[in-house]
C-alpha positions as a printed Julia matrix, in Angstrom:
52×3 Matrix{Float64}:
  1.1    31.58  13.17
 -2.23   33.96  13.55
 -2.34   32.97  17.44
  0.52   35.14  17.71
 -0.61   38.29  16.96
 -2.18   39.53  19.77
  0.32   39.05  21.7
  2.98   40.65  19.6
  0.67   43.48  19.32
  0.01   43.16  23.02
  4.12   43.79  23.36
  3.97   46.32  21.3
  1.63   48.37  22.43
  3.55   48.08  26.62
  6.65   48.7   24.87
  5.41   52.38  22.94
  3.21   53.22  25.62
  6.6    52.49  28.15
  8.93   54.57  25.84
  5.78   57.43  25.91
  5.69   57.64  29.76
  9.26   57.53  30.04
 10.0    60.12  27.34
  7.18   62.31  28.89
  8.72   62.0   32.48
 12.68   62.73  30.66
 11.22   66.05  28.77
  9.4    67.3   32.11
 12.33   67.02  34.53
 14.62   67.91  31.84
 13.03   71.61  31.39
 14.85   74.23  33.5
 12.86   75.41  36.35
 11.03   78.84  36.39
 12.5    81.21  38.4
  9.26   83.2   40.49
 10.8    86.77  41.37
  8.93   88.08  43.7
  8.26   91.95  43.07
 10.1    94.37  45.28
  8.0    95.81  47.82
  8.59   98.43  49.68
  8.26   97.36  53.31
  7.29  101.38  54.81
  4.03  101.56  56.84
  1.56  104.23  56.08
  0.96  104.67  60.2
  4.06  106.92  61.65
  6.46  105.77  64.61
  5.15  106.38  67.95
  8.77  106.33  68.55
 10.86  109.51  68.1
């Protein structure tokens, strides 16, 4: 039946583009997170202590 085409293709197409999100989603939460070190910085002030 040719009237049923479109809406296999219709199915088709929200069943892919489904699996593509989903997959998309999986692979991005999946990855392990970067890990930002921050750079050691010396915490000395160029001023000197008014305190002896």
């Amino acid at each position: 039946m040719p009237q049923m085409a479109p809406l296999l293709w219709l199915n088709l197409y929200m069943f892919f583009s489904a699996v593509f999100i989903l997959s998309i989603i999986l692979i991005f939460f999946m990855k392990p997170p970067v890990k930002i070190e921050a750079p050691s910085v010396k915490t000395e002030s160029l001023t000197q202590n008014w305190k002896w």
